[in-house]
C-alpha positions in Angstrom: 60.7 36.6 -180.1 59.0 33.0 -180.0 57.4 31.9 -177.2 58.5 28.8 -175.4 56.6 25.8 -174.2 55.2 26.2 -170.8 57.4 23.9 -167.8 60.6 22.8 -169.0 63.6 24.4 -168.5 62.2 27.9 -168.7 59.4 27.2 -166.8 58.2 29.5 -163.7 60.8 27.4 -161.6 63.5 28.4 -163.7 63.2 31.8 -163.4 62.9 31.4 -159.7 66.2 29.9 -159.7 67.5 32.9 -161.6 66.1 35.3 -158.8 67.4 33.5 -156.3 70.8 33.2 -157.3 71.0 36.7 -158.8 71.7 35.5 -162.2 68.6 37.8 -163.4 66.3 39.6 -161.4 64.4 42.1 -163.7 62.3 41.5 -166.3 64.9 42.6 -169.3 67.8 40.2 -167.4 65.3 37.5 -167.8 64.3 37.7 -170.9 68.2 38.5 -171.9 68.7 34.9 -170.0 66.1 32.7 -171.3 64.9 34.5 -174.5 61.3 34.3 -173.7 59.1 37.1 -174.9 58.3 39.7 -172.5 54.4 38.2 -172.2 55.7 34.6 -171.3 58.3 36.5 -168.8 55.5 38.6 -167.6 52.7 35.7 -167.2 55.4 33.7 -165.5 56.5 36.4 -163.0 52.7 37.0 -162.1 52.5 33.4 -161.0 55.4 33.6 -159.0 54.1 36.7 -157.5 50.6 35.4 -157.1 52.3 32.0 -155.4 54.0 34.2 -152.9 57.4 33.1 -154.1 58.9 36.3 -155.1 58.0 39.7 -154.1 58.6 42.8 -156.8 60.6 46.0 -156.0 58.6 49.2 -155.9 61.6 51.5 -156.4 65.5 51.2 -156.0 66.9 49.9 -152.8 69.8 51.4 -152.1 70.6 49.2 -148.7 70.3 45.9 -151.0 71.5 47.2 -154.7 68.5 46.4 -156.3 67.1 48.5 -158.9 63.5 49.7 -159.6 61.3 46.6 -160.9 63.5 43.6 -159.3 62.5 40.5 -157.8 63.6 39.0 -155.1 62.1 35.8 -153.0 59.6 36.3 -150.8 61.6 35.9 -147.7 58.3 36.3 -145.5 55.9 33.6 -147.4 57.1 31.1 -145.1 59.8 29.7 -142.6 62.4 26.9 -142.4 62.9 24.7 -139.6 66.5 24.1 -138.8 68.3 22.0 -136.5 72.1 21.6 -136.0 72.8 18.4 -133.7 76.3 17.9 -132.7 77.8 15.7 -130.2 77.0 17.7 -127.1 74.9 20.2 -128.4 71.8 20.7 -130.1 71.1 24.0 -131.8 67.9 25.0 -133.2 66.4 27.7 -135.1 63.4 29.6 -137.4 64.4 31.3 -140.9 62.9 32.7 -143.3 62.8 31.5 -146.9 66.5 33.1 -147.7 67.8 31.0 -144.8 68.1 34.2 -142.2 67.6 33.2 -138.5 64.6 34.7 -137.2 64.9 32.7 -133.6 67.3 30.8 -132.2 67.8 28.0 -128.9 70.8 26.4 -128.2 71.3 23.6 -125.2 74.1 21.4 -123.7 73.0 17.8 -125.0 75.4 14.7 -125.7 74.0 13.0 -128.8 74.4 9.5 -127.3 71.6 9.9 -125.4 69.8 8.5 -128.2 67.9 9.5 -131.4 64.3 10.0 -129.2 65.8 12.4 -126.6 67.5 14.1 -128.7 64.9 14.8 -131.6 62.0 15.0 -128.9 64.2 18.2 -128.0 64.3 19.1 -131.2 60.8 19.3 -131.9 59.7 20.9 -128.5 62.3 23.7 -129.5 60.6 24.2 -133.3 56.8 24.8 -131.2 58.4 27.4 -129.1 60.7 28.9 -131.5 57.4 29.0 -133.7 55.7 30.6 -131.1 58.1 33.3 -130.2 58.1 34.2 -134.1 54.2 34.5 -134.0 54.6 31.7 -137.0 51.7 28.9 -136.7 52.7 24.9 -138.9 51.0 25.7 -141.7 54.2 28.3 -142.2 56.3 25.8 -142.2 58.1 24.9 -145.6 59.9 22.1 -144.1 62.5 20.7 -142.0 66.8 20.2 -142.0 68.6 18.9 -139.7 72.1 18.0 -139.3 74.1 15.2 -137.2 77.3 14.2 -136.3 77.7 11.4 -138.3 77.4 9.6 -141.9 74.0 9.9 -143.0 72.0 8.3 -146.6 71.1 11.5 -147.8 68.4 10.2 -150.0 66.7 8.4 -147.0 68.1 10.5 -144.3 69.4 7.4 -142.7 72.0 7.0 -140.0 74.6 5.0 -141.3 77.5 3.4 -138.4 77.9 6.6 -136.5 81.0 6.2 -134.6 79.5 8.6 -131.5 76.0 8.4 -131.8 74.6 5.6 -129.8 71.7 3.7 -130.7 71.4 6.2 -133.8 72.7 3.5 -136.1 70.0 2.8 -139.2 67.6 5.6 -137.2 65.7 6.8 -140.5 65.5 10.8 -139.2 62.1 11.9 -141.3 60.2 9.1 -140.1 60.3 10.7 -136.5 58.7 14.0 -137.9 56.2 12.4 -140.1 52.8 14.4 -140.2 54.6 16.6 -137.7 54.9 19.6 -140.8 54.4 20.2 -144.8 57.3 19.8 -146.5 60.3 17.4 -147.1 62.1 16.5 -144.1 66.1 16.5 -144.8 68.9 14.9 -142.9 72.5 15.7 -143.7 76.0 15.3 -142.0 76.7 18.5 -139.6 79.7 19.5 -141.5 78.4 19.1 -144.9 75.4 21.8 -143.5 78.3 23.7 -142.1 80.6 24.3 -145.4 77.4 24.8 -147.1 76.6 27.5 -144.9 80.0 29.2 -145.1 80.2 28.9 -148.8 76.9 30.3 -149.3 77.1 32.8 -146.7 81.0 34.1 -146.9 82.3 32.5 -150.6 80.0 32.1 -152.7 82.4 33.1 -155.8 84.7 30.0 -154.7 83.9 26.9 -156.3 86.1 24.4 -153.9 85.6 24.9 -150.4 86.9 22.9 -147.3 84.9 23.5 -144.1 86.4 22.0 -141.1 85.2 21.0 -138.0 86.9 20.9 -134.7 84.8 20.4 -131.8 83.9 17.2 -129.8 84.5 15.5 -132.7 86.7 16.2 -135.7 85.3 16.4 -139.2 85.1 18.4 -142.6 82.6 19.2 -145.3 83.7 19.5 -148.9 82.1 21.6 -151.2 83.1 20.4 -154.6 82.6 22.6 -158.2 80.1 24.5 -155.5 78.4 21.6 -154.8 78.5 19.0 -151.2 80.2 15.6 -151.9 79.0 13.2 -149.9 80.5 10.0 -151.2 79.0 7.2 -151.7 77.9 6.4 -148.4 77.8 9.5 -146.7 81.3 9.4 -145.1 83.0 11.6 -147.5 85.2 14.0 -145.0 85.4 11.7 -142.0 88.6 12.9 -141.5 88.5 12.2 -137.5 88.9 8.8 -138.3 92.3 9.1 -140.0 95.4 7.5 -138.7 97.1 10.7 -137.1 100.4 11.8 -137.7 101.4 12.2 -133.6 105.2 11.9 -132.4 104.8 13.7 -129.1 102.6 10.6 -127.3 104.8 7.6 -126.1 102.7 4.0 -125.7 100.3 2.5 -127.5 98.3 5.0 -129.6 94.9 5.7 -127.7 91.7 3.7 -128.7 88.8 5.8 -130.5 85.3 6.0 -129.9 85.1 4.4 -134.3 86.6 1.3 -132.4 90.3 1.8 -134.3 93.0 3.0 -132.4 95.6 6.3 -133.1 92.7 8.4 -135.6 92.7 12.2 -135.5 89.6 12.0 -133.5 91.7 10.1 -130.4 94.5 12.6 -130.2 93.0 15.9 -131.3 89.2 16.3 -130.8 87.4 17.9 -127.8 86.4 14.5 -126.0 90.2 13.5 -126.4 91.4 16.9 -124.3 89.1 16.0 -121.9 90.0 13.0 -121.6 93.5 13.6 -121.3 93.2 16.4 -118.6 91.2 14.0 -116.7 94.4 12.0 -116.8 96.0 14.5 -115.7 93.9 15.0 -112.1 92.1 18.0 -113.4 88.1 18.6 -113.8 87.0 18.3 -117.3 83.5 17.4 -118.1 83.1 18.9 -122.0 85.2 20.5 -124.6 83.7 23.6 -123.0 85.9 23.2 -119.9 89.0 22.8 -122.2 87.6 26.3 -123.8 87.6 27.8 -120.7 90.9 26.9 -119.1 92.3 28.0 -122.8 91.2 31.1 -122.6 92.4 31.3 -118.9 95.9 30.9 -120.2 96.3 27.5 -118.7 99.8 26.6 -119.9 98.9 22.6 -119.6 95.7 23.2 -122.0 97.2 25.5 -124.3 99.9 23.1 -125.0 97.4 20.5 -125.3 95.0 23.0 -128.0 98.5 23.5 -130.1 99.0 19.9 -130.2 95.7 19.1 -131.5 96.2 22.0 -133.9 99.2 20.5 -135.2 97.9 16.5 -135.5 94.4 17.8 -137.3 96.7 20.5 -139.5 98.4 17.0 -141.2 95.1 15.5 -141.6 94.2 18.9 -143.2 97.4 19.0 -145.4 96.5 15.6 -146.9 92.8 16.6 -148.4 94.1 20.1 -149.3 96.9 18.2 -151.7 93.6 16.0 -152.6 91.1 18.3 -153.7 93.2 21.7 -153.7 90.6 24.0 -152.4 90.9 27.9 -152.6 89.3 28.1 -149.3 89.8 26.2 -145.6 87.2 27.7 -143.4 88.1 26.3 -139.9 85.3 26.2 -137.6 84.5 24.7 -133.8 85.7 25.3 -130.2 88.9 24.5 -130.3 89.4 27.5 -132.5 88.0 29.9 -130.3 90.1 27.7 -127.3 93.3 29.6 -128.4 94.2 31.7 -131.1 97.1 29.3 -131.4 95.1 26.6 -132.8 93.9 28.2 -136.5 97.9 29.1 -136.6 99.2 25.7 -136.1 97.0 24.2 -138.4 97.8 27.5 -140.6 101.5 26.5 -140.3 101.1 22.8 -140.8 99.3 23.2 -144.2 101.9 25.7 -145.8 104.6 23.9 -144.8 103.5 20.3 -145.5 101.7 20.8 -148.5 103.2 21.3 -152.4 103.8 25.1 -153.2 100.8 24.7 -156.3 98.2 23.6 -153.7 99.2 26.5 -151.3 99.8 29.4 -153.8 96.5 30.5 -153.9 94.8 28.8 -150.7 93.8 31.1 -148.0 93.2 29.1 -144.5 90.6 31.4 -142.2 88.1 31.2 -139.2 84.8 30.3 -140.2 82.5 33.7 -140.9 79.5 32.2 -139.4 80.4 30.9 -136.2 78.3 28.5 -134.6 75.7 29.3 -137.0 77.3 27.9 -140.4 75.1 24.7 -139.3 71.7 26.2 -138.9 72.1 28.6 -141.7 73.6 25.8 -143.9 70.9 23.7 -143.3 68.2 26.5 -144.2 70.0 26.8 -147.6 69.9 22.9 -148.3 65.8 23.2 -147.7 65.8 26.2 -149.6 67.8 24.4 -152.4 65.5 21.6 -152.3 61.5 23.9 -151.8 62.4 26.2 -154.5 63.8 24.0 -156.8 62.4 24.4 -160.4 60.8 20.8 -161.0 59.2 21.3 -157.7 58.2 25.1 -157.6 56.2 24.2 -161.6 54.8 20.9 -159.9 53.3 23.3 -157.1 51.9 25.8 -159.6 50.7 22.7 -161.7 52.7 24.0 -164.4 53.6 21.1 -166.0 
């Protein structure tokens, strides 16, 4: 079998990809896949090897399904620093190179405190999380982080958050810069999030919808298995919506975007707050409105199926727009009540055309809180170990 030309598409990088996604993993796959002779597989595998990229299989693995003589990536070469920031939390954590969590630190923050507060928290929590993983910098592969807001992926810019004070035109990477090797990545929180879960939970499903309700509202779209962003970043902004709401007499409530009657200003976390405060009762956080939930307060669970219904039209809509096979819901408010996930369950079916709904299947997120951190891991991973990159690093070129 001819050789091909060293780099290119069959380059060391590109079998890396193959390993990674499974498409090929031993030798006789590969060669199957690319048609390279069994030298050029063999010379390229030892540089991968010899990079510490992928690590060989000295006999069958029965726990994993991998037989004698695979590769895998060498989930211990390194680790990924991961931060998900959302609008009154930030959550932090250590992977390794196949985006598992190796340490984690969570803590009550509100995210208009300001990009220096909040990111000088964030980087305090990667030196300790480092530390409790006995991992030193030079480790360190590089940096992801999600907010709760539009960002310019290319630049990592904040661009008009509607919650994030003083966060507006923040460039992200510039605050870490000589802090650790590697790129520095700034993405939308629920973009990281349906990422996560599609990687995680669904990877067969090419059209994902990831939804978040929490503080805010908002969704991630995974698109032919890929995130859209838009052009601008704001692709999924669903919070700010005009919301579909016959139950509130008045004029509709002012959001925190500066329009008046979105999702966001009915249905999200700060909105229940807000409207139990109204109500003479002690509400600081959406996590007060969790807990009274899940005391069977009558007041709040009619409050959580209301919100359920309002973000279940919003829902409807992008489902008929992009006719997804999965709607991962994930946030709070779905843990508030289990009423929530079946309003909005309820709302879509009924609301949206039978062809959108015949094969959609609406479910609680199968990461949990950690569809951010893990999402973001994946996005770094996507972007360390991507082929160009991987045969610039072994100077195959």
């Amino acid at each position: 079998m001819a050789q091909v030309a060293a780099g290119g598409p069959t380059g060391p990088g590109a079998l890396l990809e193959l390993i990674r996604t499974g498409r090929a993993t031993t030798r006789a796959q590969i060669m199957a896949h690319t048609g390279l002779s069994r030298s050029t597989v063999a010379q390229r595998l030892d540089a991968l090897t010899r990079a510490r990229y992928v690590v060989e299989s000295a006999g069958g693995d029965s726990t994993r399904g991998r037989p004698a003589g695979s590769f895998e990536v060498d989930a211990a070469a390194g680790v990924l620093l991961v931060a998900d920031i959302g609008g009154s939390h930030v959550r932090t954590a250590v992977t390794d190179l196949v985006a598992r969590p190796l340490a984690r630190r969570t803590v009550n923050l509100d995210v208009a405190t300001g990009p220096r507060r909040v990111l000088g928290t964030v980087r305090r929590h990667f030196g300790a999380l480092l530390a409790e993983c006995g991992r030193d910098r030079d480790a360190v592969r590089g940096v992801a982080l999600g907010v709760p807001g539009p960002v310019e992926f290319g630049s990592g810019t904040v661009v008009s958050p509607p919650i994030m004070t003083g966060w507006d035109d923040y460039r992200v990477p510039e605050f870490f810069a000589g802090e650790f090797a590697g790129p520095v990545l700034v993405d939308n929180d629920a973009n990281l999030m349906a990422l996560g879960e599609h990687r995680a939970c669904h990877p067969g499903e090419q059209d994902l919808l990831l939804v978040k309700a929490a503080t805010g509202v908002g969704a991630g779209l995974m698109l032919g298995g890929r995130i859209h962003r838009g052009a601008l970043g704001a692709a999924g902004d669903i919070g700010h919506i005009p919301a579909i709401e016959s139950g509130r007499t008045g004029d509709p409530p002012p959001c925190r975007c500066g329009n008046s009657g979105c999702v966001e200003a009915y249905a999200s976390g700060w909105a229940l707050v807000r409207d139990l405060r109204e109500l003479g009762r002690e509400a600081a956080s959406v996590r007060d409105v969790v807990r009274l939930a899940r005391a069977r307060d009558p007041e709040v669970r009619r409050m959580v199926r209301r919100s359920g219904r309002i973000i279940g039209h919003a829902v409807a809509d992008v489902a008929s727009l992009i006719n997804p096979h999965v709607i991962a819901v994930a946030g709070p408010l779905v843990d508030a009540d289990e009423s929530f996930l079946a309003t909005v369950r309820e709302v879509v079916y009924r609301q949206s055309s039978p062809l959108v709904t015949r094969d959609l299947s609406i479910v609680r997120t199968g990461l949990g809180e950690e569809a951010g951190v893990v999402g973001a891991a994946h996005l770094l991973g996507d972007t360390v170990f991507a082929p160009a990159a991987v045969d610039r690093a072994l100077g195959w070129t």
